[in-house]
C-alpha positions, 0 to 999 in steps of 0.5 A: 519847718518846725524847728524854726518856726516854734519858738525857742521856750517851746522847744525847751519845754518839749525836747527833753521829753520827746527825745527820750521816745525816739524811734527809728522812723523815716524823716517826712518830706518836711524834716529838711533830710537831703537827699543821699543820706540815710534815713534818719532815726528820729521822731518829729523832734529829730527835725527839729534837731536836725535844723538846729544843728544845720543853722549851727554849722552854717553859722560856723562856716559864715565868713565874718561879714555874714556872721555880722549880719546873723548875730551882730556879734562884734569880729574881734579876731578879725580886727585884732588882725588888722591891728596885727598887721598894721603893727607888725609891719611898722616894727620891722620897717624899723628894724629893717632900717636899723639892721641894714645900718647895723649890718652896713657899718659892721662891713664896711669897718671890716672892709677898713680893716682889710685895707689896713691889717691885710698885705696884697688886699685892693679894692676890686675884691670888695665887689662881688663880681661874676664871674670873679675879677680877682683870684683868691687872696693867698701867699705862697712863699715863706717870705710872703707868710711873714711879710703878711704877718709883719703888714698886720702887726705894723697896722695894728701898732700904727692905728692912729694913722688910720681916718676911722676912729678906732682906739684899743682896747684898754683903757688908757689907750694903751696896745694890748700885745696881738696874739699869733696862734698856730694850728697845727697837726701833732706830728707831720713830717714829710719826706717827699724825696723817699714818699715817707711820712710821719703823721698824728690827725690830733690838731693841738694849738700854741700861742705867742703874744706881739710884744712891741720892739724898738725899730723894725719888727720882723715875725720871722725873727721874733719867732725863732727868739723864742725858740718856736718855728711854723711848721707849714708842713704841719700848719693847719691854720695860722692867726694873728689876733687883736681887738679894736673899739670904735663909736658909730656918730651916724646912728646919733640923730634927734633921739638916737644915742651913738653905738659903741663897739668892739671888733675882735680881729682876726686875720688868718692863714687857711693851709688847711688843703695843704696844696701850695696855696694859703689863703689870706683873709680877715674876721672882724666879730662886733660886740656892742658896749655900753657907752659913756657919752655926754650926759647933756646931750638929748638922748638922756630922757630915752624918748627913742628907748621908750618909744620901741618897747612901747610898739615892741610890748604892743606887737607882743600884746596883740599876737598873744592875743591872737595866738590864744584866740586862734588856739581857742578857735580851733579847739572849739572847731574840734569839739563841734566837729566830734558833735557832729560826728556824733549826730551823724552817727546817731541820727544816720547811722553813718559815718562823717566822711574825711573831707567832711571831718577835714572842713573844721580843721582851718589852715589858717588859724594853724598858720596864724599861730606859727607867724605870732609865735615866730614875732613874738620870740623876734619881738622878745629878742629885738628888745633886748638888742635895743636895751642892749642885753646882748653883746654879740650879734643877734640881729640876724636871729631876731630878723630871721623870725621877724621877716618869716613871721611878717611873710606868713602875717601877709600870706594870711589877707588872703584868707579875706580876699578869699571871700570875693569871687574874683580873688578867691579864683586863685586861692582856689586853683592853688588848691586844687592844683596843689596834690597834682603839683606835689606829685609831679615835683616828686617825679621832677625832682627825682630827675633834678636830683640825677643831673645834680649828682652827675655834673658836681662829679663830673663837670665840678673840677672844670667848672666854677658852677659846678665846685659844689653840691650847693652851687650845682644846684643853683645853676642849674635851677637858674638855666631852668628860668633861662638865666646866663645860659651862653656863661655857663657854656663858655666858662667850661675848661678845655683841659679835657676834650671829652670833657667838654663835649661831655658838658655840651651834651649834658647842658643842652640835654637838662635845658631842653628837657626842662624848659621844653617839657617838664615848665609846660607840664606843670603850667599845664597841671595848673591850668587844668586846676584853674579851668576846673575851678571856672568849671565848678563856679558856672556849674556849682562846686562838689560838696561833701556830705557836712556841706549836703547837710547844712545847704546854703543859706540865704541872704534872707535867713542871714539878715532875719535874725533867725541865728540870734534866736536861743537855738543853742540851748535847745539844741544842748537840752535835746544832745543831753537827752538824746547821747548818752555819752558824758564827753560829748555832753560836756564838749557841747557845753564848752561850745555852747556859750562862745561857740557861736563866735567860733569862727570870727576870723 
């Protein structure tokens, strides 16, 4: 092989001249042209191109190991990979712990102030049970309107009688008056005696203040004093609102400072329906403050503070990194692959199939990009929760990026179990399998979607699981995995016999046609991909005309330094020389010094 056995000065001497002579000649038998391509048009110095630009491709295509072998070039990304991994999942087993204490304190005080502010509230609705132990909390009377709203005002003034530490917000300690708001449409009147009406949909809203009274508060009476009255047959929605501050003592630790709080309060009256039925709950917002704690106390030198923005800053560091590095690398893959193009228009006279052109185009980087954006930006965030530049809640934005970005950071060791056989056999089958599977959901979806439509609209009125589009849905992907089949039949109404067989056959019908029929074909299409595959493995994978090209090479070409030689520059010279256009010239050079480190990772 000349291109291999001359030496690098050689070459350098002789290619820019020679290329200028080029011919359209056939390839001798030691050019190194596979078979299945056209011949090339090139004279001796072809050959030597054509090796060159073969070695470059199967660097490119080397897996980090192999390009340790060929060119003893250090895989930075590869371990910036590592370190990403290790530090990312050390933040969010932090967070995680944080968030769960954040989140946990926030809804057991919430679950308090149902206890105290909401008449007919108990213990057994703060489980969520299935099927449901209680009906929905809501009054029905007038009498049991303002008794509710005289419980919670009652609360509200008698706070010091409750166990959590919970003060008012002002700061003598002093009650602020609650506000009562009505929601109410401009003009509804209704005559049901005579099917008459006045009505005006624009909603508009009126406020009163609480005021403290001596003796036993009644909302009723208060109200008509300041000549208002609820107009339920108007009312839309009704609240009574306050806040409450509080600290949390259980995140104070050996370098952990208490959290200071304040909840906005609201409960609220839902007639929104206009059915009878006024649904009673109870909002609690929690805004954090800054504290004014002991100056003695240990959490002065800001040791934890310090701590979490160093890994914050770390964890932000090392994913620009990598984000920048896996941009360059497939900007780099681009500028090759248009080389490549080019050499195969040029030297063949053909063009670079779409899968061949589609080989440089690395899923993986594309998804190591979006996981560092998404921990970069819940980094970001989970910094300024922590200095508490944020008032509201903004912990389930930061996690919400956070654990996305951890999954897809996880999703990518795949991509390095891939360079084992055995582990490699799954990734493999997934993608093989993976345009069959689109096409079969399509259909499979299709005949979900009909079922959907059909049993909200039918079965909903009937049926707790079919109330929804949403919970439709659910069900019925859960009878798909087997899940509470004999609940969903028994908890069907029978106030419509027809009705009720309706739902026997439609059940038995979307569960015998799913589970029996449309699982065993998808197994079926996966097992198929997954016997290909142990297929292509005893007998060798298809190859598209770039792997043709390039061959495989050998465990004794990887380890003989064959890649550390100048092949790079010779190669350039000899593009220059042999393509005229200026683009294509100047992308190699951008490729040519770090293009041998293009695919690192």
């Amino acid at each position: 092989m000349e291109g291999i056995s001359s030496s690098p000065e050689e070459h350098t001497a002789s290619e820019g001249e020679e290329a200028r002579k080029i011919t359209r000649e056939s390839p001798s038998p030691g050019n190194h042209v596979d078979q299945g391509f056209p011949q090339a048009t090139s004279s001796a110095n072809i050959s030597q191109l054509e090796e060159k630009m073969r070695r470059k491709l199967q660097f490119f295509f080397m897996n980090p190991i192999e390009k340790w072998h060929a060119k003893r070039k250090f895989p930075y990304k590869f371990i910036i990979q590592l370190i990403k991994i290790v530090l990312v999942t050390f933040q969010l087993c932090l967070f995680a712990h944080n968030r769960y204490n954040h989140v946990n304190y926030t809804e057991d005080n919430r679950v308090s102030f149902s206890h105290l502010f909401l008449l007919g509230w108990d213990s057994t609705r703060e489980i969520n049970a299935y099927p449901p132990g209680a009906g929905p909390l809501a009054v029905y009377k007038l009498d049991e309107f303002y008794n509710a709203l005289d419980y919670a005002y009652a609360g509200y003034y008698n706070l010091s009688n409750a166990i959590g530490p919970y003060s008012y917000n002002d700061e003598n300690n002093n009650p602020p008056p609650p506000v009562f708001c009505q929601f109410n449409y401009k003009r509804g009147i209704i005559n049901g005696f005579n099917e008459s009406y006045e009505f005006n949909a624009e909603i508009v809203s009126s406020c009163v203040n609480f005021t403290k009274s001596e003796g036993l508060f009644s909302s009723q009476k208060f109200i008509k004093e300041l000549n208002l009255e609820v107009d339920f047959a108007s009312l839309v929605r009704a609240e009574l609102m306050f806040s409450i501050k509080t600290i949390n003592f259980r995140a104070a630790g050996p370098i952990t400072p208490p959290d200071c709080f304040r909840f906005d309060v609201a409960v609220v009256f839902d007639n929104e329906d206009h059915d009878g039925q006024m649904s009673l709950s109870l909002e609690a917002e929690p805004y954090k403050l800054a504290c004014k704690g002991d100056k003695e106390y240990v959490t002065d030198n800001k040791i934890d503070q310090i701590l979490r923005s160093i890994l914050n800053i770390l964890v932000i560091l090392i994913c620009s990194m990598s984000l920048m590095l896996c941009s360059r690398a497939i900007y780099r893959a681009q500028l090759l692959k248009e080389l490549t193009v080019q050499f195969f228009r040029q030297a063949y006279d053909k063009e670079l199939s779409l899968d061949g052109r589609l080989e440089f185009l690395n899923v993986w980087y594309i998804m190591i990009i979006v996981n560092d954006i998404l921990i970069i930006m819940g980094s970001a965030i989970k910094e300024q929760i922590e200095r508490n530049q944020f008032t509201n809640d903004q912990w389930n934005v930061c996690s919400l990026f956070l654990g996305t970005g951890n999954l897809l950071v996880w999703f990518g060791v795949l991509r390095y179990l891939g360079f084992f056989k055995t582990y490699n056999v799954v990734i493999l089958t997934l993608k093989k399998a993976a345009p069959k599977i689109f096409r079969f959901s399509i259909c499979a979806l299709l005949l979900y979607a009909g079922f959907t439509f059909c049993g909200w609209l039918i079965l909903g009125p009937y049926h707790m699981k079919f109330r929804s589009l949403a919970t439709t849905s659910e069900c019925l992907f859960s009878l798909i995995n087997g899940d509470d089949m004999f609940a969903t039949f028994s908890v069907m109404s029978k106030k419509s016999h027809l009705l009720w067989w309706f739902s026997r056959i439609y059940l038995y019908s979307f569960i015998s046609l799913y589970i029996y029929v449309v699982l065993s074909l998808f197994i079926s299409v996966i097992m198929d991909a997954y016997d290909t595959i142990k297929q292509y493995y005893k007998e060798g994978f298809p190859k598209s005309d770039l792997h043709t090209f390039m061959g495989a090479p050998s465990c004794d070409d990887v380890s003989s330094g064959l890649y550390r030689t100048q092949s790079s520059s010779s190669l350039n010279a000899t593009m220059n020389s042999l393509f005229c256009c200026n683009f294509y010239r100047s992308a190699y050079s951008k490729i040519d010094g770090g293009g041998s480190s293009l695919n690192l990772l």
